[in-house]
C-alpha positions in Angstrom: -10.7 5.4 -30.2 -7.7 7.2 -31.7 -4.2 5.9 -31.5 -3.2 8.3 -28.9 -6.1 7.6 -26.9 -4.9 3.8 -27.1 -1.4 5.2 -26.1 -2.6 6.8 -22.7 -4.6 3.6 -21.7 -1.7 1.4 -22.0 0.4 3.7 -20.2 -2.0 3.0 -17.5 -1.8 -0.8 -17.5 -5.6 -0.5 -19.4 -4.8 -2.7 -23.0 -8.7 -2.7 -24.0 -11.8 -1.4 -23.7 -13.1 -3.9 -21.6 -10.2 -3.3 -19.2 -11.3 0.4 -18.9 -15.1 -0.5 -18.1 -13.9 -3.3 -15.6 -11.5 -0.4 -14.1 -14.4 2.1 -13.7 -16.8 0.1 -12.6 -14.3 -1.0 -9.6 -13.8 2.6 -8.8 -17.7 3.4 -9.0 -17.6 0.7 -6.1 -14.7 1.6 -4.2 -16.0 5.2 -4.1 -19.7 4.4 -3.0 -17.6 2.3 -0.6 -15.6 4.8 1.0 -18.3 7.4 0.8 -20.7 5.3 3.1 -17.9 4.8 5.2 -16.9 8.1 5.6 -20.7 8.7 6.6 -20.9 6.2 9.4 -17.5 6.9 10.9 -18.5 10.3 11.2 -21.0 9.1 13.5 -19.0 6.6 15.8 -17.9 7.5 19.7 -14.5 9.3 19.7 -11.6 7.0 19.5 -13.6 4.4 17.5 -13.2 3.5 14.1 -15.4 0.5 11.8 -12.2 -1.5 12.0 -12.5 -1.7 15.8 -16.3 -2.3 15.9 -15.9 -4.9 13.6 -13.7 -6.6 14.8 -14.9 -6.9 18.5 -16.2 -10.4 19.7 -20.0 -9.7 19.8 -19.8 -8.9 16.1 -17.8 -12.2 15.0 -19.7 -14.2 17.1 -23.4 -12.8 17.2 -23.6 -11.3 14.1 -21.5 -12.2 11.3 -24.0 -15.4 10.3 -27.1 -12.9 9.9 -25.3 -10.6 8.2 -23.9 -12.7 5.7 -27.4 -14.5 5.1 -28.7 -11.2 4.2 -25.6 -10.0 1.7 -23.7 -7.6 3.7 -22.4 -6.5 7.1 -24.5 -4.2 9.2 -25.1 -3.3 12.6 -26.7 -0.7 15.3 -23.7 0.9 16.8 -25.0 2.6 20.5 -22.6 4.4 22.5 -20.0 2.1 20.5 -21.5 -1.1 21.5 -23.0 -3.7 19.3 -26.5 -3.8 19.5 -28.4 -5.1 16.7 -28.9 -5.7 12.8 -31.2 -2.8 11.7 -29.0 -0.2 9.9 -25.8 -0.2 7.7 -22.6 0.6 10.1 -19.8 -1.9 9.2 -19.3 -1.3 5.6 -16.7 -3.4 3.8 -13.6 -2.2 2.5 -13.2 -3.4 -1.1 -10.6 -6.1 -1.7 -7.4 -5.6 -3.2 -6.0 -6.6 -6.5 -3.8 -9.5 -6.1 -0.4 -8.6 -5.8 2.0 -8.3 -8.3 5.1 -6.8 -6.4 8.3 -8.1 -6.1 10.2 -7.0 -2.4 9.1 -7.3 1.2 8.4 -3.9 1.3 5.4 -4.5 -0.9 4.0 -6.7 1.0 4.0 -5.3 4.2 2.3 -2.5 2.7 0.3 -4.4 0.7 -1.2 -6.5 4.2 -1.8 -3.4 5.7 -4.3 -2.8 3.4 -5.2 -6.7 2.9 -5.9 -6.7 7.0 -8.1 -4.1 7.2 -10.2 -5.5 3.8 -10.6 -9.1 5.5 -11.5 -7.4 9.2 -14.2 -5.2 7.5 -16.2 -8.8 6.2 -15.6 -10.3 9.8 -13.7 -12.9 8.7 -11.7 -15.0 11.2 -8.2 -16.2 11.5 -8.4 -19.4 10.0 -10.6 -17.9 7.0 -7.9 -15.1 6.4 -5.2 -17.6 6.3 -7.1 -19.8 3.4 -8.0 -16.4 1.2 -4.8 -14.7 1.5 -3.5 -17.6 -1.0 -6.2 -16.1 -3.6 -4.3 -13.0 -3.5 -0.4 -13.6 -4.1 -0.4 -15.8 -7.4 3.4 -15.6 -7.6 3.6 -17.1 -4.0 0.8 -19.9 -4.2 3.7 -22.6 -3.6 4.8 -20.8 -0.5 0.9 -20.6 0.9 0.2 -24.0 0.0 3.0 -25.3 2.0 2.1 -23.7 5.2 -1.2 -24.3 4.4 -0.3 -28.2 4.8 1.7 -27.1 7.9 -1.9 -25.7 10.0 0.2 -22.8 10.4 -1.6 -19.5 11.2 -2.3 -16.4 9.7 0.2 -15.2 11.5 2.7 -17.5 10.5 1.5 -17.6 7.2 2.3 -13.8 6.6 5.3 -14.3 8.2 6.2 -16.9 5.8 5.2 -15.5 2.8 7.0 -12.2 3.9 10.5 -14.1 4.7 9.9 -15.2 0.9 10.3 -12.1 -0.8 13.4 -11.5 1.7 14.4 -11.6 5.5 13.8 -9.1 8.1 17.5 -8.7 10.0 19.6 -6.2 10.8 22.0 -7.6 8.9 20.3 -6.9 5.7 19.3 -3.1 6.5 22.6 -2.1 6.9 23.7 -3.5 3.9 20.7 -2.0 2.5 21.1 1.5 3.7 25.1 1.3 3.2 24.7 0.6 -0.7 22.1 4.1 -0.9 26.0 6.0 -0.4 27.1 4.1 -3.4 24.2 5.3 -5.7 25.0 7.3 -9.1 23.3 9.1 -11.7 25.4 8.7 -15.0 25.1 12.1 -17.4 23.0 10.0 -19.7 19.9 9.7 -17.5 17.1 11.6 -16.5 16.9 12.6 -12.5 12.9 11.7 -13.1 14.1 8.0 -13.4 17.2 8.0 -11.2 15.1 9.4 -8.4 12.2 6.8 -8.6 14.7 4.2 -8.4 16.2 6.0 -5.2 12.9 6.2 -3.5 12.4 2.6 -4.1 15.4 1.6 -2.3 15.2 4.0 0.7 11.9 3.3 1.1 13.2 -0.6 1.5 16.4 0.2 3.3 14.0 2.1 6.1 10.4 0.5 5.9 8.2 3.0 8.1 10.4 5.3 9.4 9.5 7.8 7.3 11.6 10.5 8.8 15.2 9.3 8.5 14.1 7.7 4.8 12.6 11.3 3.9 16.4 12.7 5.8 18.5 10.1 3.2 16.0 11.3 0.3 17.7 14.9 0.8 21.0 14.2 1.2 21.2 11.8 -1.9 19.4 14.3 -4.2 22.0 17.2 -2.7 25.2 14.8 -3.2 23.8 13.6 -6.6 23.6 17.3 -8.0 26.6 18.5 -6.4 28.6 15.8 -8.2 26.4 16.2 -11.6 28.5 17.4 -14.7 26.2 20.0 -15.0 26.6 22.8 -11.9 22.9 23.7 -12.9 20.9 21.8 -10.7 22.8 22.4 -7.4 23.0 25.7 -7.9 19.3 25.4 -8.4 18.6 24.1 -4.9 21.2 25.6 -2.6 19.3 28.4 -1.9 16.2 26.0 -0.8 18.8 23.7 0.5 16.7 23.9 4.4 13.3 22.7 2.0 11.8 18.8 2.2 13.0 16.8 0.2 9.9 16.8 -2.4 10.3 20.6 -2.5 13.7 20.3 -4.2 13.0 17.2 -6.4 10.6 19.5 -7.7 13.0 22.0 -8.2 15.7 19.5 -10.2 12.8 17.8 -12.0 11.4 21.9 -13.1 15.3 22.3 -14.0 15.6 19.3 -16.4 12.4 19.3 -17.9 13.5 23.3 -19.1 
């Protein structure tokens, strides 16, 4: 493997060759995954979805204990009713890596993804509550605690979130007031300035993706208005009415020229 070859894996978080077969063979099973998935959902009454099937009470109750016996979870889906163990229908979602982020934000977004995962294997509350510690390394202490507490998976996410930073209105609008303060000095790139930026709306306004996508604009218009160089916003004032990703690509084109 040449040196620049080596260069590109590590950009990538790969550090080995090992690491890349490990990496591959994960997606090889993510994508069989999705693919069967993607066949069986296409299948399902309107308005259902594998989540909801598997997650209804004949499934945990009648036949998650077959299921697992025999390696996997499948079901007979009739007129979206659970009927039997003959064909494959409630295909588990791969698990996630373990987390490695550091805000709240992460982690919401990371147990929306982490809920849907555990649902898929039929796993109950009180099973969720004791694998979500395998998970989130860097908040073991935090799990363990209300482990020791019999609190529930509930209040266990709701713990382990108020770790990494409380929910209040208090702390959005401090959040959202500092995104008027933000600068980009004449030494630095807007490709890093702006990934910065997107972190911190995206914190400042969780899943309201409209107003965050709104601030997105009007930072990237004030930043290039008050830049040194009267290139960039005369770059995107005559796209001024465009999203927001339409004139990052614009600045982005301008600097990389």
């Amino acid at each position: 493997m040449s040196a620049g070859d080596q260069r590109k894996l590590k950009a990538l978080g790969i550090n080995n060759l090992s690491d890349l077969i490990n990496r591959y063979r994960n997606l090889q099973g993510e994508l069989e995954a999705s693919k069967k998935r993607f066949i069986v959902e296409a299948s399902l009454p309107r308005g259902e979805s594998l989540s909801s099937v598997c997650s209804k009470t004949e499934w945990n109750q009648q036949l998650q204990p077959e299921v697992l016996k025999q390696g996997g979870l499948t079901s007979v889906i009739d007129n979206g009713n659970v009927t039997g163990v003959n064909v494959k229908a409630c295909i588990p979602l791969p698990m996630p890596d373990k987390f490695q982020g550091k805000t709240r934000v992460e982690l919401e977004r990371y147990f929306r993804y982490f809920d849907e995962a555990v649902t898929s294997r039929g796993y109950d509350d009180k099973a969720k509550a004791t694998i979500v510690g395998n998970y989130l390394p860097k908040l073991q202490f935090v799990h363990d605690k209300l482990i020791r507490k019999k609190a529930t998976y509930d209040e266990i996410k709701a713990g382990l979130l108020n770790a990494l930073g409380i929910d209040s209105s208090v702390a959005t609008f401090t959040l959202r007031t500092s995104l008027d303060r933000l600068k980009k000095s004449d030494d630095k790139l807007y490709k890093a300035v702006l990934e910065d930026v997107e972190l911190q709306v995206t914190q400042a306004f969780n899943e309201d993706e409209d107003q965050g996508e709104a601030e997105l604009k009007k930072i990237l218009i004030r930043l290039t208005q008050e830049d040194s160089n009267p290139i960039f916003g005369s770059t995107i004032i005559p796209h001024i009415k465009e999203e927001y990703t339409r004139l990052k690509e614009l600045v982005l084109g301008v600097e990389e020229t």
